[in-house]
N, CA, C and O atoms as CSV, one atom per row, in Angstrom:
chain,resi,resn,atom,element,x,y,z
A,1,UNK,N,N,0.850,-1.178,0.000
A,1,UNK,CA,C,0.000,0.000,0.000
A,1,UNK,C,C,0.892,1.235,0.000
A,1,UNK,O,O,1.833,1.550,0.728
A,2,UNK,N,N,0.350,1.802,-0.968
A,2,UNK,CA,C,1.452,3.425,-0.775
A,2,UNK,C,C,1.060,4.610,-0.171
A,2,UNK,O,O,-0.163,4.722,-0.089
A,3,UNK,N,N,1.741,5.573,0.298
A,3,UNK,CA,C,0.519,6.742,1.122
A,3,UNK,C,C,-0.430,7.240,0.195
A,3,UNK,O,O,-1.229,8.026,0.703
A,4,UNK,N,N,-0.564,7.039,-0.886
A,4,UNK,CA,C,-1.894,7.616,-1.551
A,4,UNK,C,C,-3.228,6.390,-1.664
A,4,UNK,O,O,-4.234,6.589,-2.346
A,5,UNK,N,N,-3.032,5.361,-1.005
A,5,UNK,CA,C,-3.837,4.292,-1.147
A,5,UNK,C,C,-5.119,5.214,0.222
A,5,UNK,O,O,-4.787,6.087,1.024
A,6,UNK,N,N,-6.212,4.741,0.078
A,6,UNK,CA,C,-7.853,4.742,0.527
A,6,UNK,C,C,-8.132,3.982,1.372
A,6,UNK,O,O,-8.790,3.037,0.937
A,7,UNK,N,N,-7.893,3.943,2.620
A,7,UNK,CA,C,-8.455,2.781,3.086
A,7,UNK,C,C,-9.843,2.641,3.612
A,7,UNK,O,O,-10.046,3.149,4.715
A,8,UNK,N,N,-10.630,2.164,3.138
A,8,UNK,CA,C,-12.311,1.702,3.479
A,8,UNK,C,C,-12.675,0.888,4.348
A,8,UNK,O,O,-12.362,-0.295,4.216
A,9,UNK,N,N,-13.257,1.225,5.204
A,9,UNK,CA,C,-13.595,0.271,6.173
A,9,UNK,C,C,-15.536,-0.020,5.908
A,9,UNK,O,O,-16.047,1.081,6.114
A,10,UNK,N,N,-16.127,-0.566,5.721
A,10,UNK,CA,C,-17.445,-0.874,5.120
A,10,UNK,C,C,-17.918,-1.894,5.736
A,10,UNK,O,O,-17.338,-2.882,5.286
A,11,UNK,N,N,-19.047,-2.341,6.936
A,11,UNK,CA,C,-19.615,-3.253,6.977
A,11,UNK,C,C,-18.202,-4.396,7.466
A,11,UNK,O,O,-17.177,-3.957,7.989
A,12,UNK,N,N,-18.318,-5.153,7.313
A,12,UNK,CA,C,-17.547,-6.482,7.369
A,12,UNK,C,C,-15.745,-6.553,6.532
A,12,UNK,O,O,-14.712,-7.158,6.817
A,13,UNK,N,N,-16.017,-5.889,5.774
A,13,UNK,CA,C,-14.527,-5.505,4.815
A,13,UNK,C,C,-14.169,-4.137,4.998
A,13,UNK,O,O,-14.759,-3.078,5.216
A,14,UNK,N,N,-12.818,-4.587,4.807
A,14,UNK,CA,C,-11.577,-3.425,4.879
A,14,UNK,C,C,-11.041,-3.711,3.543
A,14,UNK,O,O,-11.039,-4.855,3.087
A,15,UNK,N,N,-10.461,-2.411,2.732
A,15,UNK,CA,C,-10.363,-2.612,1.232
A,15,UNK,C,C,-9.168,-1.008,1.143
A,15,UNK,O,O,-9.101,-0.001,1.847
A,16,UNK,N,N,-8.540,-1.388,0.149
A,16,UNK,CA,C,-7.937,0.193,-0.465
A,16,UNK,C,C,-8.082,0.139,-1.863
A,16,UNK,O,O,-8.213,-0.805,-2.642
A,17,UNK,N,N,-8.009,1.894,-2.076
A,17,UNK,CA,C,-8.023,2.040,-3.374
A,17,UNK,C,C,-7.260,3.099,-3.645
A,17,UNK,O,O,-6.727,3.676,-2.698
A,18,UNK,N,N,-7.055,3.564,-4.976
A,18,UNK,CA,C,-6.190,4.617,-4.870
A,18,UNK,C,C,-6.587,6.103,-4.842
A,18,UNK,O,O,-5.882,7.103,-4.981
A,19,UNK,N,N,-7.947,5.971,-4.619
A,19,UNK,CA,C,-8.608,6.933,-4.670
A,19,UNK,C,C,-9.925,7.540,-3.811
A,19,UNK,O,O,-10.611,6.518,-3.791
A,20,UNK,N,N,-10.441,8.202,-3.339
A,20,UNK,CA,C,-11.844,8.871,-2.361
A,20,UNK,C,C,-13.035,8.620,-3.605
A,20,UNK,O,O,-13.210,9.138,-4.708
A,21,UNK,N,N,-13.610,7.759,-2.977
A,21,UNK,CA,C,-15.035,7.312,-4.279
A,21,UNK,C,C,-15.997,7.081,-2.750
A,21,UNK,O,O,-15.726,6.422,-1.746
A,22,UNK,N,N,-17.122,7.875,-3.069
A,22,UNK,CA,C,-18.400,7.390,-2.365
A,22,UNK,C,C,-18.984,6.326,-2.411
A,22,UNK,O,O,-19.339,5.893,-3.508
A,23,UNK,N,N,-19.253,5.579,-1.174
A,23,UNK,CA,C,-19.958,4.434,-1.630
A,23,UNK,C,C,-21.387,3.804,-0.543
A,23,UNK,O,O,-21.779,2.724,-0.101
A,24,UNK,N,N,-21.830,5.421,-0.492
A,24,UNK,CA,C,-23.048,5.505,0.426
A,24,UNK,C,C,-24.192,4.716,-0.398
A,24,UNK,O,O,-25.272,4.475,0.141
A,25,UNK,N,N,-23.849,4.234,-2.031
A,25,UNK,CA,C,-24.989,3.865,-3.044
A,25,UNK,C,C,-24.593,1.964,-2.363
A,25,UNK,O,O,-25.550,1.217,-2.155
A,26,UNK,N,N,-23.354,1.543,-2.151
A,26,UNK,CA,C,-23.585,0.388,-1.903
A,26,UNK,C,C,-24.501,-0.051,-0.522
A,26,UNK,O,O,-24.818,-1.231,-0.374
A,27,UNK,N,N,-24.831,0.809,0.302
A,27,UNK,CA,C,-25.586,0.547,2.061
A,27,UNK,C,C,-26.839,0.195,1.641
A,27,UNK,O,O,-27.516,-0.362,2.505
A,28,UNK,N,N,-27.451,0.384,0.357
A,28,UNK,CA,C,-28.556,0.575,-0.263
A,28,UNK,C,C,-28.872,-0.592,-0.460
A,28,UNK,O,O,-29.988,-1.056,-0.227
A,29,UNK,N,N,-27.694,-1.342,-1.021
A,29,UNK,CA,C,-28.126,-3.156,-1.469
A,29,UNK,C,C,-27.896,-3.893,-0.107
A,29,UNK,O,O,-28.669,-4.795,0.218
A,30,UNK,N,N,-27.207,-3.654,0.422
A,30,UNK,CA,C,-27.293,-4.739,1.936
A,30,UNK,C,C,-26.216,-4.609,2.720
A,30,UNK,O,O,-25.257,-3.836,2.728
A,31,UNK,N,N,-26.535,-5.453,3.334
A,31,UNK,CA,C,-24.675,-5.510,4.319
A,31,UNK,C,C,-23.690,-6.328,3.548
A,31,UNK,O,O,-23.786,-7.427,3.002
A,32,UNK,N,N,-22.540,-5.309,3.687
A,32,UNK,CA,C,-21.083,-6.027,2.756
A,32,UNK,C,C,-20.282,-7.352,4.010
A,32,UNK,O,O,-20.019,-7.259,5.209
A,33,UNK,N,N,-20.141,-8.274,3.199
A,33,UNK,CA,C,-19.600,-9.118,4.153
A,33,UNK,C,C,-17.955,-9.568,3.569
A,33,UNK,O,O,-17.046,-9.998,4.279
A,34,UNK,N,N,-17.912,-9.340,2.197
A,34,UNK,CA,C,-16.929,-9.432,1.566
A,34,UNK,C,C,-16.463,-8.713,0.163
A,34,UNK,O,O,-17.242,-8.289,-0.691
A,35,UNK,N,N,-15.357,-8.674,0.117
A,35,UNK,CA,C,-14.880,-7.775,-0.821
A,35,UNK,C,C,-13.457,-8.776,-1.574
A,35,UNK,O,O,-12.823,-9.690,-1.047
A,36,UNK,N,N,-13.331,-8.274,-2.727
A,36,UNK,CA,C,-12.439,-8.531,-3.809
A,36,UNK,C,C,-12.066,-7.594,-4.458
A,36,UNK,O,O,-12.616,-7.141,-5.462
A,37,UNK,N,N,-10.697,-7.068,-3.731
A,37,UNK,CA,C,-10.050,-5.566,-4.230
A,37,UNK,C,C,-9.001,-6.128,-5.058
A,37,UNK,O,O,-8.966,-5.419,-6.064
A,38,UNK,N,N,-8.071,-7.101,-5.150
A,38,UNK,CA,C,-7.142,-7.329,-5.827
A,38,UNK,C,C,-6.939,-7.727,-7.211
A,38,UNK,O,O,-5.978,-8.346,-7.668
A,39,UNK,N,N,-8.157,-7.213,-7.931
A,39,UNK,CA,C,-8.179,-7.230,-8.970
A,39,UNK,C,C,-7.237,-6.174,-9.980
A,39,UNK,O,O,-7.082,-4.962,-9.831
A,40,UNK,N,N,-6.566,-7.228,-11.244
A,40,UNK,CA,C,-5.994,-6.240,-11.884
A,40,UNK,C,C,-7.215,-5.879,-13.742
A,40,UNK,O,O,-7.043,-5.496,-14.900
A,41,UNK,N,N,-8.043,-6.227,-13.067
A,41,UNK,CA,C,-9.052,-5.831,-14.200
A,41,UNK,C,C,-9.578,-4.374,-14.097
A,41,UNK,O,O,-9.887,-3.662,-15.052
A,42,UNK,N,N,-9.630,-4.043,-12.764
A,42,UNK,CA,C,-9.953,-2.376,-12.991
A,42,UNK,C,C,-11.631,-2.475,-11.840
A,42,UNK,O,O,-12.171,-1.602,-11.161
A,43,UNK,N,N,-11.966,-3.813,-12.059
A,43,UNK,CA,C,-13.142,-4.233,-11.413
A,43,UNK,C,C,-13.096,-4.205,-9.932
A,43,UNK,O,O,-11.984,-4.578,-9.557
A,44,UNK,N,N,-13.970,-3.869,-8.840
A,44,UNK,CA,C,-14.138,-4.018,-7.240
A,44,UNK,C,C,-15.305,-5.158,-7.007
A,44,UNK,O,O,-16.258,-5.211,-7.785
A,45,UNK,N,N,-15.232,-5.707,-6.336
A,45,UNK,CA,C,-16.078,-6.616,-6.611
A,45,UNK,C,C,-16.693,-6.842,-4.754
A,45,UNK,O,O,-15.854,-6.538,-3.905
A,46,UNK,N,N,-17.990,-7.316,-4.271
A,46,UNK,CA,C,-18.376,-6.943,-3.214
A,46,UNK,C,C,-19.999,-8.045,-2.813
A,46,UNK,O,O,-21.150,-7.912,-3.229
A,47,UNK,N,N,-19.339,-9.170,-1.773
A,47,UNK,CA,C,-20.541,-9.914,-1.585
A,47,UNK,C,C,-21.323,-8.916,-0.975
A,47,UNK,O,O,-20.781,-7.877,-0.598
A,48,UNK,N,N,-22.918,-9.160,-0.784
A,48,UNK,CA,C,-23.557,-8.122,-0.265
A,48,UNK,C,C,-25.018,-9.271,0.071
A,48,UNK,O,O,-25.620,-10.072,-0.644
A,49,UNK,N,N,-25.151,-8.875,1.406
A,49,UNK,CA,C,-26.793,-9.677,1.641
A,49,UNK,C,C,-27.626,-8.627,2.087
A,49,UNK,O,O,-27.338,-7.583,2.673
A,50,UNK,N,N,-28.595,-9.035,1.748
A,50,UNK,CA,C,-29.983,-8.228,2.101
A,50,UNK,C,C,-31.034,-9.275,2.202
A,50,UNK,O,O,-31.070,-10.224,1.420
A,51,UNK,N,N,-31.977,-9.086,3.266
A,51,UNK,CA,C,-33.155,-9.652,3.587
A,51,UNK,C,C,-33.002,-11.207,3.366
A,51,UNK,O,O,-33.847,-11.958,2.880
A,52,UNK,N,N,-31.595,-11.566,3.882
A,52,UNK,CA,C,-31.451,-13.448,3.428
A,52,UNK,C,C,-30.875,-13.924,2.105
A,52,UNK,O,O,-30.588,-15.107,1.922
A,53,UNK,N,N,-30.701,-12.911,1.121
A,53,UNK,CA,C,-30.328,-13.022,-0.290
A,53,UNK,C,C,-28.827,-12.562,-0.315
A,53,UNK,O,O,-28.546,-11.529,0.292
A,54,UNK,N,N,-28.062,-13.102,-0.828
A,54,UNK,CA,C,-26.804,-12.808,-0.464
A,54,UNK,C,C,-26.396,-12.834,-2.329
A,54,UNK,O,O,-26.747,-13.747,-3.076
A,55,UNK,N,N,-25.791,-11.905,-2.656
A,55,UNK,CA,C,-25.897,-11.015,-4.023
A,55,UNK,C,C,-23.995,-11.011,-4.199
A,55,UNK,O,O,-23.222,-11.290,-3.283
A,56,UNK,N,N,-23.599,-10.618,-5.615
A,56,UNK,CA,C,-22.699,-10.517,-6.079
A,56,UNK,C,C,-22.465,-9.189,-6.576
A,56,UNK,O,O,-23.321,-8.913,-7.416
A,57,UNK,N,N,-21.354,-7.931,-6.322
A,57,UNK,CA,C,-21.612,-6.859,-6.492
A,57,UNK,C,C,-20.718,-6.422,-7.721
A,57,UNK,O,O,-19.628,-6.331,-7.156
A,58,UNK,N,N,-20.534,-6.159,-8.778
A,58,UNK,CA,C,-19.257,-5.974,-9.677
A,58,UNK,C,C,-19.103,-4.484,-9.842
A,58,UNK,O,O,-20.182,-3.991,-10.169
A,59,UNK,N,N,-18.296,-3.743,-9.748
A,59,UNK,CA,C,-18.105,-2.517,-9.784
A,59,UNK,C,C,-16.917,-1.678,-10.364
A,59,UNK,O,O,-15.845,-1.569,-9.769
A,60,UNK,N,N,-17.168,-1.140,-11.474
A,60,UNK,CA,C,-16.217,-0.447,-12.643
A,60,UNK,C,C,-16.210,0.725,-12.118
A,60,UNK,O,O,-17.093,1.366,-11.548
A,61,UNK,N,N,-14.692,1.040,-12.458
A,61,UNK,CA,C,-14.648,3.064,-12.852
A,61,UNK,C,C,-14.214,3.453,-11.766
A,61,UNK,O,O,-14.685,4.535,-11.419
A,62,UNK,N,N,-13.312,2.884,-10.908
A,62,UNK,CA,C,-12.383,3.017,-9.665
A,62,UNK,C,C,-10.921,2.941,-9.551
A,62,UNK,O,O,-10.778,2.470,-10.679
A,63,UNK,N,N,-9.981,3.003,-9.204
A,63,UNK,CA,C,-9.046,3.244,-9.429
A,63,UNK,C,C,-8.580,1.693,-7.932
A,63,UNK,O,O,-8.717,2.005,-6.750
A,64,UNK,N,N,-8.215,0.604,-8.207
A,64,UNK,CA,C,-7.737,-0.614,-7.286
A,64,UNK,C,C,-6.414,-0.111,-7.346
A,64,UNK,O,O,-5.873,0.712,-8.085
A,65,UNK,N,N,-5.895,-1.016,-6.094
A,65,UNK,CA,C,-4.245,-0.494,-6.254
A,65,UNK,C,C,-3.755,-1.625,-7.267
A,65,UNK,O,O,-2.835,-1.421,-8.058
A,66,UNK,N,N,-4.334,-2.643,-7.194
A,66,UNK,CA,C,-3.815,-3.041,-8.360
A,66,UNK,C,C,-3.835,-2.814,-9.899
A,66,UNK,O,O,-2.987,-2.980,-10.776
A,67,UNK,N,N,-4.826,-2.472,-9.899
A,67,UNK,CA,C,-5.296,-1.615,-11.663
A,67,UNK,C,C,-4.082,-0.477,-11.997
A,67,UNK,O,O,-3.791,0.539,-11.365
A,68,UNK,N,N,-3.521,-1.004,-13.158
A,68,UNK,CA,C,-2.704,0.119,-13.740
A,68,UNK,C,C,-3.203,0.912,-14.805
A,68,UNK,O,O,-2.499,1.708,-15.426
A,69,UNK,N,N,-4.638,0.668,-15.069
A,69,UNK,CA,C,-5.087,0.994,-16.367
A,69,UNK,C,C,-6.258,2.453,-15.939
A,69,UNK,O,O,-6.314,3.032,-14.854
A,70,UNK,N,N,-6.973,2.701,-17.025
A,70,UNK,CA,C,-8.149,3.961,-17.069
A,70,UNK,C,C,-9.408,3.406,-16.571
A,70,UNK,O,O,-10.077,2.487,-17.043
A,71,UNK,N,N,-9.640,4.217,-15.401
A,71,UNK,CA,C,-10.985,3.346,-14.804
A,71,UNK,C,C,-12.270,3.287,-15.973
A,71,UNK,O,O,-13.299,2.612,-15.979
A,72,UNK,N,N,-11.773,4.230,-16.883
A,72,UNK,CA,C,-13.148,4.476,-17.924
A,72,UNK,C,C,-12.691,3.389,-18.989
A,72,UNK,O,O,-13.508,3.402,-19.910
A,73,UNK,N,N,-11.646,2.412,-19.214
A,73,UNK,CA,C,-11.659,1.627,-20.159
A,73,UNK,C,C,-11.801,0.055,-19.389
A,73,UNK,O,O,-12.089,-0.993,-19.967
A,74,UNK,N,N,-11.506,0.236,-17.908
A,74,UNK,CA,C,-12.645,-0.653,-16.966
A,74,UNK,C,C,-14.256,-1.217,-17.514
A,74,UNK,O,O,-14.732,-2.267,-17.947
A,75,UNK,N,N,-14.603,-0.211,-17.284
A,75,UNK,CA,C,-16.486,0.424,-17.268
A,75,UNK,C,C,-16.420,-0.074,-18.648
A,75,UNK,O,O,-16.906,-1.206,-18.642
A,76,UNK,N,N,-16.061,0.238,-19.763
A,76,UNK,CA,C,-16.103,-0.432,-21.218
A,76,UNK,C,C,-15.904,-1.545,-21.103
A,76,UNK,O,O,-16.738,-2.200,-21.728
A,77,UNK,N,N,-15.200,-2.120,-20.606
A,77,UNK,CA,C,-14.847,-3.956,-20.873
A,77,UNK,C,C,-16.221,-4.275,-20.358
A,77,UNK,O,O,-17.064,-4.799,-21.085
A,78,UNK,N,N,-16.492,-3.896,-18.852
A,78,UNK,CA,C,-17.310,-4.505,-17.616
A,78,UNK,C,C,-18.949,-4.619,-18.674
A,78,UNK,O,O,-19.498,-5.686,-18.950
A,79,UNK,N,N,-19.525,-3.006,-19.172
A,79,UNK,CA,C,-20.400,-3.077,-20.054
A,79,UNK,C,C,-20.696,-3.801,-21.314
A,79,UNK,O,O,-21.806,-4.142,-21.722
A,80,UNK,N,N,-19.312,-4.019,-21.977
A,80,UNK,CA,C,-19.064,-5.115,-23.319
A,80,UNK,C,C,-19.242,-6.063,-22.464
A,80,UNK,O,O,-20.082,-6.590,-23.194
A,81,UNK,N,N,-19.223,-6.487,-21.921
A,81,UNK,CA,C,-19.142,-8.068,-21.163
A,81,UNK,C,C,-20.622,-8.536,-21.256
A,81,UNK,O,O,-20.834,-9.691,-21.626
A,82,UNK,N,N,-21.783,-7.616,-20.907
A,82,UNK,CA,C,-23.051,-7.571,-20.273
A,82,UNK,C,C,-23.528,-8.668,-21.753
A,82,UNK,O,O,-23.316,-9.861,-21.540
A,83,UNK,N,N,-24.000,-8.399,-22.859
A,83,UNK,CA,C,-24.188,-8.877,-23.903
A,83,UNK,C,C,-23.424,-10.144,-24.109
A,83,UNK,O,O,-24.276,-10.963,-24.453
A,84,UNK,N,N,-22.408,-10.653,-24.080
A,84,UNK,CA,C,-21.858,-11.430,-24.225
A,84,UNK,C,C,-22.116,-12.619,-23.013
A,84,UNK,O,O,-21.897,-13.814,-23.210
A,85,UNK,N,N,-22.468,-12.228,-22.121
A,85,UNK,CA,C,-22.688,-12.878,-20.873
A,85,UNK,C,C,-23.942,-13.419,-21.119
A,85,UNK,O,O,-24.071,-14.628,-21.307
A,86,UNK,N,N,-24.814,-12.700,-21.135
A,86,UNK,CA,C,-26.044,-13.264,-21.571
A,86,UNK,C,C,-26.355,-13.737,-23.031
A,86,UNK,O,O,-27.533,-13.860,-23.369
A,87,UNK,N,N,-25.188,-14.048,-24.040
A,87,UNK,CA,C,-25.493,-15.096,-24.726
A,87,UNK,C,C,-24.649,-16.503,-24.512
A,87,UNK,O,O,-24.876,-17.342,-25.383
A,88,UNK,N,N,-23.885,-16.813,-23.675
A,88,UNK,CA,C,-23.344,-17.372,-23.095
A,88,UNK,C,C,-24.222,-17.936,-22.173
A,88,UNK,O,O,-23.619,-18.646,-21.368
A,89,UNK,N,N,-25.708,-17.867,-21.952
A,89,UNK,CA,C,-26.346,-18.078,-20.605
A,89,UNK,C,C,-26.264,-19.216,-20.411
A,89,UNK,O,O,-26.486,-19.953,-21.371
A,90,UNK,N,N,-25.911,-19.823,-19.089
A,90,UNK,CA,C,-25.917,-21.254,-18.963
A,90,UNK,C,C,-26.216,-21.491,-17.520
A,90,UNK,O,O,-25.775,-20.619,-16.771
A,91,UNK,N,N,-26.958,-22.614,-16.883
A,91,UNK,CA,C,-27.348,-22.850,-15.664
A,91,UNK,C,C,-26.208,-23.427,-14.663
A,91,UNK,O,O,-26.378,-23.613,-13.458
A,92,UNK,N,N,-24.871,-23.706,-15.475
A,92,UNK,CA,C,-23.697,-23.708,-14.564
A,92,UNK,C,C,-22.964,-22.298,-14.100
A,92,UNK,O,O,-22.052,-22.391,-13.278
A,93,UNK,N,N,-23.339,-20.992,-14.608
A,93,UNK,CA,C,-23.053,-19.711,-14.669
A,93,UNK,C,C,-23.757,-19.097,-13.799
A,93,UNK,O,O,-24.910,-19.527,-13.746
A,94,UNK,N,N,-23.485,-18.125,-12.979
A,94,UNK,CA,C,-24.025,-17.559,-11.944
A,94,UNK,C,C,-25.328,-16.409,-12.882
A,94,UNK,O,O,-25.030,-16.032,-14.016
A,95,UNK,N,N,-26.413,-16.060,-12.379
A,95,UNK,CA,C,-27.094,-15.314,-13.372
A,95,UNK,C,C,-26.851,-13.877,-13.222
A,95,UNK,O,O,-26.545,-13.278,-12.191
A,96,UNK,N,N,-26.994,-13.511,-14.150
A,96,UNK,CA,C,-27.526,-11.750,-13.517
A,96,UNK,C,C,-29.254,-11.451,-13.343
A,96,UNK,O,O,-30.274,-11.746,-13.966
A,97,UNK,N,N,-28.938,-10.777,-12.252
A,97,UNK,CA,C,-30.383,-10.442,-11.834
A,97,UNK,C,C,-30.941,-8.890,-12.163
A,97,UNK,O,O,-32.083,-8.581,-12.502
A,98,UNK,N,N,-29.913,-8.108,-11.982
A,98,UNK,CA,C,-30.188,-6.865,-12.229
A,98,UNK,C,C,-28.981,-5.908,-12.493
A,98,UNK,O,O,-27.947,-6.043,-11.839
A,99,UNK,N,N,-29.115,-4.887,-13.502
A,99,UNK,CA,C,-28.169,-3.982,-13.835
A,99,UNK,C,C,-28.332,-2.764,-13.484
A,99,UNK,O,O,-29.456,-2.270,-13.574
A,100,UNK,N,N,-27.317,-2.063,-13.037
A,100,UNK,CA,C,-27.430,-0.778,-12.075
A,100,UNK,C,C,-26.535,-0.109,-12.164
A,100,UNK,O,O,-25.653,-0.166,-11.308
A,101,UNK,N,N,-26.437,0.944,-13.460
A,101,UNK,CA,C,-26.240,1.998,-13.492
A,101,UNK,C,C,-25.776,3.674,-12.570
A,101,UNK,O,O,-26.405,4.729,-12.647
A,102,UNK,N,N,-24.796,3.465,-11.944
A,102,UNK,CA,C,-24.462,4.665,-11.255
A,102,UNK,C,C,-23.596,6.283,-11.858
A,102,UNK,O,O,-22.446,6.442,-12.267
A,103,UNK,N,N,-24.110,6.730,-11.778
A,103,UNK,CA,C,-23.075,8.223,-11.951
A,103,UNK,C,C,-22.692,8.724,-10.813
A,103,UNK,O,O,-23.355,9.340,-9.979
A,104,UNK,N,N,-21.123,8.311,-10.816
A,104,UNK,CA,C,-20.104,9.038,-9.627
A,104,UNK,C,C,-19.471,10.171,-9.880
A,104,UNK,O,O,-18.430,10.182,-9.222
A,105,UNK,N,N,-19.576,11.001,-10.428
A,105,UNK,CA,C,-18.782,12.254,-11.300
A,105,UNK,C,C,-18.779,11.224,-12.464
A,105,UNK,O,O,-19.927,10.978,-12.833
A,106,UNK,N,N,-17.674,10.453,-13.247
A,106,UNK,CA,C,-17.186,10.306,-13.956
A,106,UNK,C,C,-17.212,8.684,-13.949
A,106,UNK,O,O,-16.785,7.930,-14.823
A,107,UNK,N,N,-17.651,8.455,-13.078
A,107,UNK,CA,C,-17.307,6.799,-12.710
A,107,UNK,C,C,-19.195,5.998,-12.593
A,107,UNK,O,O,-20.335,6.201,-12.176
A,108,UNK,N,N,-18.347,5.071,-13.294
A,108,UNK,CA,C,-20.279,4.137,-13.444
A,108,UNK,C,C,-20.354,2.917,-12.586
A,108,UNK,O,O,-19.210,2.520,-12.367
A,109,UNK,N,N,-21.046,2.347,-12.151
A,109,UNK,CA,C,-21.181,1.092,-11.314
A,109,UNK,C,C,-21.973,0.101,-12.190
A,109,UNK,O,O,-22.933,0.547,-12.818
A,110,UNK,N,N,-21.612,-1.376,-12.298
A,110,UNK,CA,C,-22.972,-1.846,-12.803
A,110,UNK,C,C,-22.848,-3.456,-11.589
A,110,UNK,O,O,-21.845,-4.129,-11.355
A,111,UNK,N,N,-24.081,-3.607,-11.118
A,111,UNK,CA,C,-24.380,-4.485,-10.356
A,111,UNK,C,C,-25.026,-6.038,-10.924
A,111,UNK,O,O,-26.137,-6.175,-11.437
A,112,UNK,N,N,-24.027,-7.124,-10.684
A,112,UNK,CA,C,-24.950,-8.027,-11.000
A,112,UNK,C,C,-24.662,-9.083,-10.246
A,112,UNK,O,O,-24.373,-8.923,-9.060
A,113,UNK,N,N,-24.698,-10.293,-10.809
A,113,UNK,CA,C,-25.242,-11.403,-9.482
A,113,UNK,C,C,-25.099,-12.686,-10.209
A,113,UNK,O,O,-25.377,-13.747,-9.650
């Protein structure tokens, strides 16, 4: 971790990033019990339960300490993916349930499961 790393403390996980990103929109889906910051895809990734349902969170357009790349060419892969995923659909594949759209200044979220 370098002194410009973020450290988040959220629910159940502790996480860094390299950057101050709000994430008062994730309290909304449930309690975080786990997190997957060490991604070098650009992606944050975030178990989350609510009401007994325990959900998969994927999240573009952030800056990980591991990501060396443009959080906005993140958010492009993560969105190209969406289409392709669902023709790929298969009952050994986790599904998506819902897509969720955020505007952070500059940064997008999309949620699925």
């Amino acid at each position: 971790m370098s002194i410009k790393d973020i450290t988040y403390n959220i629910d159940e996980v502790t996480f860094q990033l390299k950057e101050d990103i709000d994430f008062s929109w994730l309290h909304k889906l449930g309690y975080i019990f786990a997190v997957f910051d060490q991604q070098d895809s650009g992606n944050i990734c975030f178990g989350v339960e609510k009401e007994g349902q325990k959900k998969f969170i994927k999240y573009a357009g952030t800056r990980p300490v591991d990501y060396q790349g443009d959080p906005a060419e993140a958010v492009s892969r993560l969105k190209g993916a969406i289409p392709i995923y669902y023709e790929l659909r298969h009952s050994s594949l986790v599904e998506i349930l819902d897509l969720l759209f955020i505007n952070i200044s500059t940064y997008q979220a999309a949620r699925t499961n």
